[in-house]
Predicted model as a PDB file, atoms N, CA, C, CB and O in Angstrom, pLDDT in the B-factor column:
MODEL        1                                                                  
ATOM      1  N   UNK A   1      96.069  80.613  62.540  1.00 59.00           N  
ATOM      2  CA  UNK A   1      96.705  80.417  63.825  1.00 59.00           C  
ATOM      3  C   UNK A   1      95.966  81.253  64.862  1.00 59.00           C  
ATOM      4  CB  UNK A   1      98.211  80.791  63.768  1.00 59.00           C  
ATOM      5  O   UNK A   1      95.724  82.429  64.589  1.00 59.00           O  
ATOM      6  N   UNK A   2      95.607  80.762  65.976  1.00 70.00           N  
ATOM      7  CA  UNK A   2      95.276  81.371  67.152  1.00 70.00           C  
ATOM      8  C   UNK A   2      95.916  82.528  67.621  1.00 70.00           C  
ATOM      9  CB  UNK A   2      95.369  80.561  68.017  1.00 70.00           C  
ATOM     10  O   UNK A   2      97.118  82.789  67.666  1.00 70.00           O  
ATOM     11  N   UNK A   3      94.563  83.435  68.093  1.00 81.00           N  
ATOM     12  CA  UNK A   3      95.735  84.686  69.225  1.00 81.00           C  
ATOM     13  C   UNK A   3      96.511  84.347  70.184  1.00 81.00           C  
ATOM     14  CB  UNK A   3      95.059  85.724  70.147  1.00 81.00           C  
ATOM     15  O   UNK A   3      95.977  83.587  70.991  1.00 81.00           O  
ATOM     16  N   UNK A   4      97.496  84.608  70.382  1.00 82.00           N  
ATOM     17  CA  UNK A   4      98.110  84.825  71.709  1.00 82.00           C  
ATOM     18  C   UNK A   4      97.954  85.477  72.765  1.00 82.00           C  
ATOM     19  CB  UNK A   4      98.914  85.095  71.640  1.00 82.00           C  
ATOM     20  O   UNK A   4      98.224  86.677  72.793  1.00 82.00           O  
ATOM     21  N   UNK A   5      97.521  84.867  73.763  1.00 83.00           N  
ATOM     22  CA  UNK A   5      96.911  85.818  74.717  1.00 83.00           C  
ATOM     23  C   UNK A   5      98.125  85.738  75.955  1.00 83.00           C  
ATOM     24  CB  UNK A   5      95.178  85.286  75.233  1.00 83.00           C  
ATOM     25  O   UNK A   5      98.755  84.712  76.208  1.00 83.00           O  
ATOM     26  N   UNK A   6      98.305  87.088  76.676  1.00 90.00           N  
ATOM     27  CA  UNK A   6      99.420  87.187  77.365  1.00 90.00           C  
ATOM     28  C   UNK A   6      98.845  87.153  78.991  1.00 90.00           C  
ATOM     29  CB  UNK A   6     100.256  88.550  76.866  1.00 90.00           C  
ATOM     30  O   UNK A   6      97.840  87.648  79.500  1.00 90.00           O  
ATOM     31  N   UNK A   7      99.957  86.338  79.550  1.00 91.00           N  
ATOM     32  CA  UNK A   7      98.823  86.243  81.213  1.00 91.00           C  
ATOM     33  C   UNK A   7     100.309  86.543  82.124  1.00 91.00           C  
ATOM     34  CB  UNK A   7      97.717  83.984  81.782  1.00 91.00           C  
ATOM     35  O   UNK A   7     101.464  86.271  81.798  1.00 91.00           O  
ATOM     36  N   UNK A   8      99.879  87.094  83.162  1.00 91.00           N  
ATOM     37  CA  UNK A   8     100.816  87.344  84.295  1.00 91.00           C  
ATOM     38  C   UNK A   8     100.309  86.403  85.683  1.00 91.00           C  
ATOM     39  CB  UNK A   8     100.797  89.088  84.628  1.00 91.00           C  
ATOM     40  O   UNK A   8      99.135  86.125  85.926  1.00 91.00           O  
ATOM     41  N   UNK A   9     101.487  85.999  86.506  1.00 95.00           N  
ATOM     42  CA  UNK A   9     100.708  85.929  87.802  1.00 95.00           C  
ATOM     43  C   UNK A   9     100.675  86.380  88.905  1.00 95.00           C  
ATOM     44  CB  UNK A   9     100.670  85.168  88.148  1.00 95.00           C  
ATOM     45  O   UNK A   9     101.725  86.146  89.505  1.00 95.00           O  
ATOM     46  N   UNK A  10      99.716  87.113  89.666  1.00 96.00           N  
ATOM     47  CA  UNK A  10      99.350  87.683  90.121  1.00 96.00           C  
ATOM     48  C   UNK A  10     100.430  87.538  91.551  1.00 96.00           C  
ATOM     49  CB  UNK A  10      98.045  87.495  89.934  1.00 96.00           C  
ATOM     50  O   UNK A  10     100.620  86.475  92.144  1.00 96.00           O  
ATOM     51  N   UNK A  11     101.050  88.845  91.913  1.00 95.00           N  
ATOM     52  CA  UNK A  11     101.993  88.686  92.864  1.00 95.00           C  
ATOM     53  C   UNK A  11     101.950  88.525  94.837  1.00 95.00           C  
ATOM     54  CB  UNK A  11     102.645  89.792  92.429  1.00 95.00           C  
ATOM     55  O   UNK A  11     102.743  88.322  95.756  1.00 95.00           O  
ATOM     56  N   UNK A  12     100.241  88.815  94.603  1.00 96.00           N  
ATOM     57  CA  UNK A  12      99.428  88.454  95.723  1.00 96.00           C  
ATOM     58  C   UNK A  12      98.834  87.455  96.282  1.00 96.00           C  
ATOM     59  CB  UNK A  12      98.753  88.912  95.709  1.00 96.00           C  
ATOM     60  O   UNK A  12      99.085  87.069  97.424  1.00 96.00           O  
ATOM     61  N   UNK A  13      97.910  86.904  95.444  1.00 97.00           N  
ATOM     62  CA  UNK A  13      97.453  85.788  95.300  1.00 97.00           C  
ATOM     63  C   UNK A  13      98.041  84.720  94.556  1.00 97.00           C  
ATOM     64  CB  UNK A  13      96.482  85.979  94.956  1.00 97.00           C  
ATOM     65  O   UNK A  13      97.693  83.574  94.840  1.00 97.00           O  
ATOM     66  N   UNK A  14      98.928  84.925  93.592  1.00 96.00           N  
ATOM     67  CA  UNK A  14      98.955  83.564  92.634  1.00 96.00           C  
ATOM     68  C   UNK A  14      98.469  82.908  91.741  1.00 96.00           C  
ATOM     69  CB  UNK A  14      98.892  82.860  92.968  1.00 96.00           C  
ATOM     70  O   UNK A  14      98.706  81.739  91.437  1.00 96.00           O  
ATOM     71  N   UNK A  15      97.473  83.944  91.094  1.00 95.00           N  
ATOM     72  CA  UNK A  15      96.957  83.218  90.489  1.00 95.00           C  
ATOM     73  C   UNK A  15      96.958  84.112  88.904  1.00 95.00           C  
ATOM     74  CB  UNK A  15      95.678  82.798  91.271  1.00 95.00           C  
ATOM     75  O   UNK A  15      96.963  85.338  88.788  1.00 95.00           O  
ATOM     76  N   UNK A  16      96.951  82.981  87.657  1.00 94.00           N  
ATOM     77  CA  UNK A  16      97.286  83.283  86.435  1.00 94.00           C  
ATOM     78  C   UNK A  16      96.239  83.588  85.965  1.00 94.00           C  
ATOM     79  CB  UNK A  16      97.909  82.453  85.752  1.00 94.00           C  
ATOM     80  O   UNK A  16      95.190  82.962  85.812  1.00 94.00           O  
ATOM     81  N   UNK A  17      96.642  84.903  85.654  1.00 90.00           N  
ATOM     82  CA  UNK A  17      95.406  85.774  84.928  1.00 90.00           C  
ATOM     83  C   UNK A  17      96.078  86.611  83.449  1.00 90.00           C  
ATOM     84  CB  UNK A  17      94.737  87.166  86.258  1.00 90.00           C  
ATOM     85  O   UNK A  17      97.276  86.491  83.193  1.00 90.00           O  
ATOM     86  N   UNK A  18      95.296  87.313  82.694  1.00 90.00           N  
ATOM     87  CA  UNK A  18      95.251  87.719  81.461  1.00 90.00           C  
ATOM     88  C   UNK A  18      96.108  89.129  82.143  1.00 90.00           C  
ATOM     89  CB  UNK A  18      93.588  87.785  80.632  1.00 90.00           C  
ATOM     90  O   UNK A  18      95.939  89.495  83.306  1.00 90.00           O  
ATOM     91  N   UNK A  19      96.815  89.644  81.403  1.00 89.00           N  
ATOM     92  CA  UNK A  19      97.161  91.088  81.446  1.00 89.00           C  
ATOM     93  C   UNK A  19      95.955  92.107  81.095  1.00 89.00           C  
ATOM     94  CB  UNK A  19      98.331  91.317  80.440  1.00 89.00           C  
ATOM     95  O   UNK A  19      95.545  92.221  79.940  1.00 89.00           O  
ATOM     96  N   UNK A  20      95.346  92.940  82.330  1.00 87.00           N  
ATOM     97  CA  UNK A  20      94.712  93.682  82.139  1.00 87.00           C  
ATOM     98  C   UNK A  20      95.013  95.228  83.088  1.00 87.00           C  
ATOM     99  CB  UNK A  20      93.608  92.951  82.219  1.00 87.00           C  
ATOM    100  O   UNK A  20      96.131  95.739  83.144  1.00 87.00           O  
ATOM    101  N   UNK A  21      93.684  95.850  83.836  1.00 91.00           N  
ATOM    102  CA  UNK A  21      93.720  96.550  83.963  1.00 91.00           C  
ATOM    103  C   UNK A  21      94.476  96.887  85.360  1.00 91.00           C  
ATOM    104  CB  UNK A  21      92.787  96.737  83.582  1.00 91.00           C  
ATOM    105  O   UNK A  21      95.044  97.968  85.517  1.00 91.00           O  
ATOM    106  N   UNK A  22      94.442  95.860  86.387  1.00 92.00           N  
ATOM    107  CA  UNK A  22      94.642  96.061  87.569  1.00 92.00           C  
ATOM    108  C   UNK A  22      96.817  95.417  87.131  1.00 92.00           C  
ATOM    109  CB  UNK A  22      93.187  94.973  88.806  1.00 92.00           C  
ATOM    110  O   UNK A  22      97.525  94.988  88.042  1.00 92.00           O  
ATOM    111  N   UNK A  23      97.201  95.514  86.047  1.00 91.00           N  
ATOM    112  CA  UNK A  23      98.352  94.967  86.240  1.00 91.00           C  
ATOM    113  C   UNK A  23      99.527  94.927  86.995  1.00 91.00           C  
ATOM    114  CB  UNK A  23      98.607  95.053  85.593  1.00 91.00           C  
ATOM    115  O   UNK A  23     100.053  96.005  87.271  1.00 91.00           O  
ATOM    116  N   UNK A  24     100.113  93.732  87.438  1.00 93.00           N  
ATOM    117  CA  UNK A  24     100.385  92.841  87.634  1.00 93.00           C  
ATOM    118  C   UNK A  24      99.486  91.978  88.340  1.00 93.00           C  
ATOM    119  CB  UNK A  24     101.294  93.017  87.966  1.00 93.00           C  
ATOM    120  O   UNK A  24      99.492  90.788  88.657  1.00 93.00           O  
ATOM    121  N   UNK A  25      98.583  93.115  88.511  1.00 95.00           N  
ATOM    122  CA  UNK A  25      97.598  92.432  89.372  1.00 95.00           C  
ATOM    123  C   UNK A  25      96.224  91.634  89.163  1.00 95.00           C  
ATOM    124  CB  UNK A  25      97.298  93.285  90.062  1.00 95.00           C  
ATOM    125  O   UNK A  25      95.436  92.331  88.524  1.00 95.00           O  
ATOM    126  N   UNK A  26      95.709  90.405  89.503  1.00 94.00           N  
ATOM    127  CA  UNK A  26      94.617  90.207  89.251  1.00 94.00           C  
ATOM    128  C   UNK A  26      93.367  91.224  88.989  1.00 94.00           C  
ATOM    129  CB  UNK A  26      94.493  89.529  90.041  1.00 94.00           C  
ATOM    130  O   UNK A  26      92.648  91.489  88.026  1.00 94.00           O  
ATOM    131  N   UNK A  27      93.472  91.631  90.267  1.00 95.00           N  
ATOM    132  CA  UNK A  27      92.198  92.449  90.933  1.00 95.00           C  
ATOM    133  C   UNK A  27      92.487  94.007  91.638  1.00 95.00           C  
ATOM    134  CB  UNK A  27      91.587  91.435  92.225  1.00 95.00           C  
ATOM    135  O   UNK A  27      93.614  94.502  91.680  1.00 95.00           O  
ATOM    136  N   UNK A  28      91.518  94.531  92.062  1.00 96.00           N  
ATOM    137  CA  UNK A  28      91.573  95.914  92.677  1.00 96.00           C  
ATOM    138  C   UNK A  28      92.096  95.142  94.133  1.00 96.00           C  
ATOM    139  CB  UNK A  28      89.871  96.976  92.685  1.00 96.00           C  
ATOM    140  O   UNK A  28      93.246  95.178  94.572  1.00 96.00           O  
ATOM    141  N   UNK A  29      91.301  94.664  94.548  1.00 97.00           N  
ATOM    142  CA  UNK A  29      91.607  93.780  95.872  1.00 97.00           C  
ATOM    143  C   UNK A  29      92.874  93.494  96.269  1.00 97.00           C  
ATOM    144  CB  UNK A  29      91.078  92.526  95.808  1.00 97.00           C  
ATOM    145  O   UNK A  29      93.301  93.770  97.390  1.00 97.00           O  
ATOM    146  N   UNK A  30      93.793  92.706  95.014  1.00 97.00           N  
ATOM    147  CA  UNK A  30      95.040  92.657  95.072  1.00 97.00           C  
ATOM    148  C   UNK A  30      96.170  93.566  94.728  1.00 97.00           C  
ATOM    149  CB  UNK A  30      95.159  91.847  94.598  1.00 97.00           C  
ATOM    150  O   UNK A  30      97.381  93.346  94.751  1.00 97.00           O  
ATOM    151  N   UNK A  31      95.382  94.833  94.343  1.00 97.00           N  
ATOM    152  CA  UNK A  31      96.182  95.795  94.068  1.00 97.00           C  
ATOM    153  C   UNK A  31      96.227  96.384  94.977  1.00 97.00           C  
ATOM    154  CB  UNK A  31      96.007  96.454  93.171  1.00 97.00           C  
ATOM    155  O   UNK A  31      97.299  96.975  95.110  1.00 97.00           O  
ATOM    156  N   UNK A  32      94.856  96.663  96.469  1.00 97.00           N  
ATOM    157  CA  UNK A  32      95.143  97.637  97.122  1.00 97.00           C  
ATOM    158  C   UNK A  32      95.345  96.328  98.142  1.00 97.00           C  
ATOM    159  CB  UNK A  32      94.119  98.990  97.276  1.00 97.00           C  
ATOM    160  O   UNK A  32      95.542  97.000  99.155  1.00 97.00           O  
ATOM    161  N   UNK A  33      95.397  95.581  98.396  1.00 97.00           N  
ATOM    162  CA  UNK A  33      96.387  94.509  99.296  1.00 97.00           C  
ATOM    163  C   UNK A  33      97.879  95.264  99.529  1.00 97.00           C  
ATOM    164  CB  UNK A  33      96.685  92.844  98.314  1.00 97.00           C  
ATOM    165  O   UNK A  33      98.270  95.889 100.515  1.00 97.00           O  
ATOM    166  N   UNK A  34      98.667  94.934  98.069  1.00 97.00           N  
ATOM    167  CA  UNK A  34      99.780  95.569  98.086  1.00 97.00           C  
ATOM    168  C   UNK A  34     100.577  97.212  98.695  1.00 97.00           C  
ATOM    169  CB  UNK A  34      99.772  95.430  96.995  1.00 97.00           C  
ATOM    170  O   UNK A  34     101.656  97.611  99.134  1.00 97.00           O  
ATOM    171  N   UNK A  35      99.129  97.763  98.337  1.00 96.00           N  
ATOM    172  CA  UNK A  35      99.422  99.164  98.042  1.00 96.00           C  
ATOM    173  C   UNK A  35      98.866  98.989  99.759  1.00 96.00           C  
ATOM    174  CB  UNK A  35      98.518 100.252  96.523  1.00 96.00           C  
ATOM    175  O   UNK A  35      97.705  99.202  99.407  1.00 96.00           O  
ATOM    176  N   UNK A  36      98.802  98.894 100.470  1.00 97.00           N  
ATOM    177  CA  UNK A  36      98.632  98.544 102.685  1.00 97.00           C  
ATOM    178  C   UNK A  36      99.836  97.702 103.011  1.00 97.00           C  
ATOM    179  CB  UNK A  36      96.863  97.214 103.439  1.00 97.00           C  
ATOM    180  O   UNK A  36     100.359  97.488 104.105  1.00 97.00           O  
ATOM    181  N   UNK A  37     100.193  97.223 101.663  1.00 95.00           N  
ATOM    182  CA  UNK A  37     101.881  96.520 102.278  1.00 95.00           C  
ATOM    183  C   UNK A  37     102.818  97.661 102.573  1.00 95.00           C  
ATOM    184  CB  UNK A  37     102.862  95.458 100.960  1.00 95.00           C  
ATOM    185  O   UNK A  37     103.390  97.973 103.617  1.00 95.00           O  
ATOM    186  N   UNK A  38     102.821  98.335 101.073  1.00 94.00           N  
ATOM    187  CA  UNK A  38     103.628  99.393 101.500  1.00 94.00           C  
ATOM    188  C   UNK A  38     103.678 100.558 102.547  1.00 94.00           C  
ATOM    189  CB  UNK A  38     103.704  99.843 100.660  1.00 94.00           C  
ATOM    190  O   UNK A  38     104.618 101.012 103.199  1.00 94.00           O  
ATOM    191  N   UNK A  39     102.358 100.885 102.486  1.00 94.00           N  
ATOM    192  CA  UNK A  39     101.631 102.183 103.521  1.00 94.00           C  
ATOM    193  C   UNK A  39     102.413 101.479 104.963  1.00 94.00           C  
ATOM    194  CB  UNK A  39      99.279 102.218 103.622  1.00 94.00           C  
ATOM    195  O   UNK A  39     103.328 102.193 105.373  1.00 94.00           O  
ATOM    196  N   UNK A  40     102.118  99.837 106.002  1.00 94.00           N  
ATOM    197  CA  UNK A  40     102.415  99.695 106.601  1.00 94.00           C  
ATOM    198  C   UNK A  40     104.100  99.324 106.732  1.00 94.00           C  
ATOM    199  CB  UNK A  40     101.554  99.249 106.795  1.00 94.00           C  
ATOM    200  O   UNK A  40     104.544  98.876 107.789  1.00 94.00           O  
ATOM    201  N   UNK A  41     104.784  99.511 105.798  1.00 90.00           N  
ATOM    202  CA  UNK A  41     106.186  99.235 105.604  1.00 90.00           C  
ATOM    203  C   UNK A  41     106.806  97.751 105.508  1.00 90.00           C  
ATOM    204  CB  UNK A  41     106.801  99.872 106.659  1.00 90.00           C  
ATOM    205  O   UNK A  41     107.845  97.420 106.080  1.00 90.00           O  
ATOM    206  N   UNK A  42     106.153  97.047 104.839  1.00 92.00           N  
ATOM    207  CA  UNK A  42     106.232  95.608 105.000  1.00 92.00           C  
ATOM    208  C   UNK A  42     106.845  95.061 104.108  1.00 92.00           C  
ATOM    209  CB  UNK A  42     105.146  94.987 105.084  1.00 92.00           C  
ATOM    210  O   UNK A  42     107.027  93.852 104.251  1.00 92.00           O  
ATOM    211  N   UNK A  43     107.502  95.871 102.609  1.00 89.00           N  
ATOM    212  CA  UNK A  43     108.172  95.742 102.671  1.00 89.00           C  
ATOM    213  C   UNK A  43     109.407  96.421 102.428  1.00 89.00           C  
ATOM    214  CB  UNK A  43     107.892  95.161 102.480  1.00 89.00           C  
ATOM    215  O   UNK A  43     109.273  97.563 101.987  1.00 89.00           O  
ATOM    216  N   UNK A  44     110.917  95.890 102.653  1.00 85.00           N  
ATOM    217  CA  UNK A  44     111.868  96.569 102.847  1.00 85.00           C  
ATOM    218  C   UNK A  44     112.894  96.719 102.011  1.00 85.00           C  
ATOM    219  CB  UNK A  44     112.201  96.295 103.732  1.00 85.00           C  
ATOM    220  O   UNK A  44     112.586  96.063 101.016  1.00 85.00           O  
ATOM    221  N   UNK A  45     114.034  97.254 101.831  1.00 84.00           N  
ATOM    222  CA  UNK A  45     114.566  97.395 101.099  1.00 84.00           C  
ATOM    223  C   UNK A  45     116.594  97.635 102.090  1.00 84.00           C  
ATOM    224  CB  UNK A  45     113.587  98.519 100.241  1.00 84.00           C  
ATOM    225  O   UNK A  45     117.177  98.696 102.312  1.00 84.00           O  
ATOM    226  N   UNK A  46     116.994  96.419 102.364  1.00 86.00           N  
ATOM    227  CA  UNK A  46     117.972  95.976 103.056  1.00 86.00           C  
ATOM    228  C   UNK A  46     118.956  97.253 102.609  1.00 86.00           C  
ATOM    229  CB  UNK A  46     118.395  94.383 102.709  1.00 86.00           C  
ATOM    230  O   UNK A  46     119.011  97.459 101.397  1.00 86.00           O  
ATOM    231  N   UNK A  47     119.741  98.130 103.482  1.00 86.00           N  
ATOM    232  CA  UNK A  47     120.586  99.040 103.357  1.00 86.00           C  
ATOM    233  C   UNK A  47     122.134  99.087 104.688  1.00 86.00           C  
ATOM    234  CB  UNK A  47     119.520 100.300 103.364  1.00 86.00           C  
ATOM    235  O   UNK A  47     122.053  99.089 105.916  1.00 86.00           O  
ATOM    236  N   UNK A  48     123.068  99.110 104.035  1.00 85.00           N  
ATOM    237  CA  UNK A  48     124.013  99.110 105.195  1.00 85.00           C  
ATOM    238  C   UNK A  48     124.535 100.684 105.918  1.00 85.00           C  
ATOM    239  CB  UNK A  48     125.332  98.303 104.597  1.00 85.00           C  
ATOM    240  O   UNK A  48     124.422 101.812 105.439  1.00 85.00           O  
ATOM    241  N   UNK A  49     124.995 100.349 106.932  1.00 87.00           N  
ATOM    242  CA  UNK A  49     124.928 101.755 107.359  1.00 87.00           C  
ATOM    243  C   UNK A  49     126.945 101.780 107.150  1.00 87.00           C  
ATOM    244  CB  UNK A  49     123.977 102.046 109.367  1.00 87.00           C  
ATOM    245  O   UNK A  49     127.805 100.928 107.376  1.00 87.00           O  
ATOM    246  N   UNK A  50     126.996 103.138 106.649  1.00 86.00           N  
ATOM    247  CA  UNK A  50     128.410 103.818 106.095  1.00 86.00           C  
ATOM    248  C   UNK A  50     129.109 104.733 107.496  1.00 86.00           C  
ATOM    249  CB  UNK A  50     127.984 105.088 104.546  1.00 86.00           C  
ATOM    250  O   UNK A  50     128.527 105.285 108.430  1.00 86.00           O  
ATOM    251  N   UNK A  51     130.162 104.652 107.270  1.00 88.00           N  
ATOM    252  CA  UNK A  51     130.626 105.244 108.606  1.00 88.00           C  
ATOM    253  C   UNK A  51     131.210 106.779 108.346  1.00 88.00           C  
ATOM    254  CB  UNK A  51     131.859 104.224 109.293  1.00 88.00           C  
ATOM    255  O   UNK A  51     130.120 107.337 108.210  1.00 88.00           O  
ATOM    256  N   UNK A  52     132.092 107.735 108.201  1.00 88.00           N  
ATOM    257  CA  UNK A  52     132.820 109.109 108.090  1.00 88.00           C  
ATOM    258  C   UNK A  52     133.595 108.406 106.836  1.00 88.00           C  
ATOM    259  CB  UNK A  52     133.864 109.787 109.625  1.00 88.00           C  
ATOM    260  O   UNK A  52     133.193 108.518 105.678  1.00 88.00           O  
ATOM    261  N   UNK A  53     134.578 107.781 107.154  1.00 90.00           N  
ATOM    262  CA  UNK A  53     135.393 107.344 106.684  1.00 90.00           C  
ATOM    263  C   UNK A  53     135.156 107.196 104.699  1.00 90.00           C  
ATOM    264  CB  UNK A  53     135.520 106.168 107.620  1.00 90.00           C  
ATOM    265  O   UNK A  53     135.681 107.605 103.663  1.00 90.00           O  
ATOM    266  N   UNK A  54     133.900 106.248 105.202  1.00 88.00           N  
ATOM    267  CA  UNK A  54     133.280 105.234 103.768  1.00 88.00           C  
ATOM    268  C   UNK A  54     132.952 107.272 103.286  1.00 88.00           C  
ATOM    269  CB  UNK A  54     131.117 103.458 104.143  1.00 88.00           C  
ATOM    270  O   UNK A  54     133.777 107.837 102.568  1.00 88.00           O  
ATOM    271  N   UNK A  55     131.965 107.881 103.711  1.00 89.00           N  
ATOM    272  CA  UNK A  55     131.447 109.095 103.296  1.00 89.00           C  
ATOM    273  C   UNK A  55     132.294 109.870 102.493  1.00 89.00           C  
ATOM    274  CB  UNK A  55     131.077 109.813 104.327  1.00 89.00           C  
ATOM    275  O   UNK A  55     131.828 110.221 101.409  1.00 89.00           O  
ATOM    276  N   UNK A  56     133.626 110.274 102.827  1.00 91.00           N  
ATOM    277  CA  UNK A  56     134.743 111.211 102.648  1.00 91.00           C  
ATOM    278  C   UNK A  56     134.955 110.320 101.385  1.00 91.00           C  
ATOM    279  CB  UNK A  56     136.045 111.424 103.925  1.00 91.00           C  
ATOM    280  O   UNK A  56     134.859 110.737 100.231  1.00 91.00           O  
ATOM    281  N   UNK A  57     135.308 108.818 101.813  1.00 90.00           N  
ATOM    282  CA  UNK A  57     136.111 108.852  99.855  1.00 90.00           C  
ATOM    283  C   UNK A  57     134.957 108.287  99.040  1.00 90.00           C  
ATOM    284  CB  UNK A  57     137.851 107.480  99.425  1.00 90.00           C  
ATOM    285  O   UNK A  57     135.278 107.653  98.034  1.00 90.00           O  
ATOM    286  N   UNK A  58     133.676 108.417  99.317  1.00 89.00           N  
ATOM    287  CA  UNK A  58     132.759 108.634  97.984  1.00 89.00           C  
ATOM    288  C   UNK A  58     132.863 109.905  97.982  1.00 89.00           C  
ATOM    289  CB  UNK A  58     131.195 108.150  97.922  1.00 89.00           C  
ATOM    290  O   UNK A  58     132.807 110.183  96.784  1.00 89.00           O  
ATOM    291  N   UNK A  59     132.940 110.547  98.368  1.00 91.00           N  
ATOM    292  CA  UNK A  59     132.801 112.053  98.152  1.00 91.00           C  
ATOM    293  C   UNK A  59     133.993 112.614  97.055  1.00 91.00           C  
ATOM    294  CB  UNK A  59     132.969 112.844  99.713  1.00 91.00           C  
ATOM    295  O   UNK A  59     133.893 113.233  95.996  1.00 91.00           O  
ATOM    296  N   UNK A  60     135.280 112.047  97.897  1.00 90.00           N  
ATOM    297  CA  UNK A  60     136.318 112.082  96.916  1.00 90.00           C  
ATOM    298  C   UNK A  60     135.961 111.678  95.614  1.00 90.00           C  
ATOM    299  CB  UNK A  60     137.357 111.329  97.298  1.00 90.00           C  
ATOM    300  O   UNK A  60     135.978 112.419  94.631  1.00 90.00           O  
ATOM    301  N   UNK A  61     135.624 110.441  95.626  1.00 90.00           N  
ATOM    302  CA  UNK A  61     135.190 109.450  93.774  1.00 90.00           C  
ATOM    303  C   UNK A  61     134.615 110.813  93.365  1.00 90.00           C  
ATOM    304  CB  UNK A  61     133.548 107.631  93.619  1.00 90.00           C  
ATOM    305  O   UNK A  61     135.398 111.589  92.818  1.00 90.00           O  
ATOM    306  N   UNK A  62     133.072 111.288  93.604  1.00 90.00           N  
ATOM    307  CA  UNK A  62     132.523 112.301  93.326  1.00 90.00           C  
ATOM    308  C   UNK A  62     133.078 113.191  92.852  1.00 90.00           C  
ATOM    309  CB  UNK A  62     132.046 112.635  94.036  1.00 90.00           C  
ATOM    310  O   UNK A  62     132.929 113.436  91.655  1.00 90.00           O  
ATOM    311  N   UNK A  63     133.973 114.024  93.735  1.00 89.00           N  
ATOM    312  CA  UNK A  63     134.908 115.291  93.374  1.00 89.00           C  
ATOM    313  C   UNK A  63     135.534 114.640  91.899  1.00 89.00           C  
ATOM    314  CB  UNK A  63     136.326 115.689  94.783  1.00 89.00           C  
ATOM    315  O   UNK A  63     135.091 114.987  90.804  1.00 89.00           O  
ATOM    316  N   UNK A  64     136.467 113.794  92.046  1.00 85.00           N  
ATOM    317  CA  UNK A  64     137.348 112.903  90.743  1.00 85.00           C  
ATOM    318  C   UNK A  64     136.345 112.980  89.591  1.00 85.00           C  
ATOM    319  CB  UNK A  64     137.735 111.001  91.107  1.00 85.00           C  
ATOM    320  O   UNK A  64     136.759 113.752  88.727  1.00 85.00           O  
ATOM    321  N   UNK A  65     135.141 112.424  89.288  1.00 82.00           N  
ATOM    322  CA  UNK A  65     134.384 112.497  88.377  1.00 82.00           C  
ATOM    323  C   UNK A  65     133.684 113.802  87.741  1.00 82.00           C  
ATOM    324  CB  UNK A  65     133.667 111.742  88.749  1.00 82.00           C  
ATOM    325  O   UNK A  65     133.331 114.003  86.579  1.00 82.00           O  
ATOM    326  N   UNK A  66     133.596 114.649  88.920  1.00 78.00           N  
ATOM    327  CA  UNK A  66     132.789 115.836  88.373  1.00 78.00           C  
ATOM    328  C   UNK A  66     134.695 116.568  87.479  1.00 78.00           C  
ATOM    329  CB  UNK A  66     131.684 117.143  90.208  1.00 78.00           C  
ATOM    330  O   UNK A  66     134.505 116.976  86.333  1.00 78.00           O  
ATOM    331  N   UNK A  67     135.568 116.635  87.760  1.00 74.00           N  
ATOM    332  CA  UNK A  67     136.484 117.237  86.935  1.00 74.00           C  
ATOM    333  C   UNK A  67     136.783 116.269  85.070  1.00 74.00           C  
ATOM    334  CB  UNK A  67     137.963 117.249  88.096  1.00 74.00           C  
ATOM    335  O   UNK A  67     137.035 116.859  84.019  1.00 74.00           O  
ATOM    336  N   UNK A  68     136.687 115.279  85.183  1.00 64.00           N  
ATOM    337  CA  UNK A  68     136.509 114.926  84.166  1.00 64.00           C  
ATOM    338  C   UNK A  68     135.746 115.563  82.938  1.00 64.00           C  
ATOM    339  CB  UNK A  68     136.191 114.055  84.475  1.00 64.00           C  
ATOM    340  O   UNK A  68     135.681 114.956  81.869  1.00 64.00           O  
TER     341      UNK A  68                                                      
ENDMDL                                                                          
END                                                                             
């Protein structure tokens, strides 16, 4: 029976390549593509903003758990 060879695709370009060194990534190219996504903040990570209120009773939960 044949090897199995394992391939990812590349989250930049698209295109199906072997699992190697640059992984997930094809290439260096597409690795430091990514790695100028992040540097320029491109991408994000959606967060809501909490008011006093919301703050105080996580804090409470908090307090409740640390006595346990």
């Amino acid at each position: 029976m044949g090897e199995v060879l394992k391939t990812c695709r590349c989250p930049i370009c698209g295109k199906v390549v072997p699992l190697g060194k640059y992984r997930p990534f094809c290439s260096k190219r597409c690795a430091d593509i990514d790695l100028g996504n992040w540097f320029d903040e491109s991408y994000r990570v959606e967060a809501e903003e909490i008011d006093d209120q919301d703050i105080e009773a996580l804090e409470e939960l908090i307090s409740r758990n640390d006595e346990d």
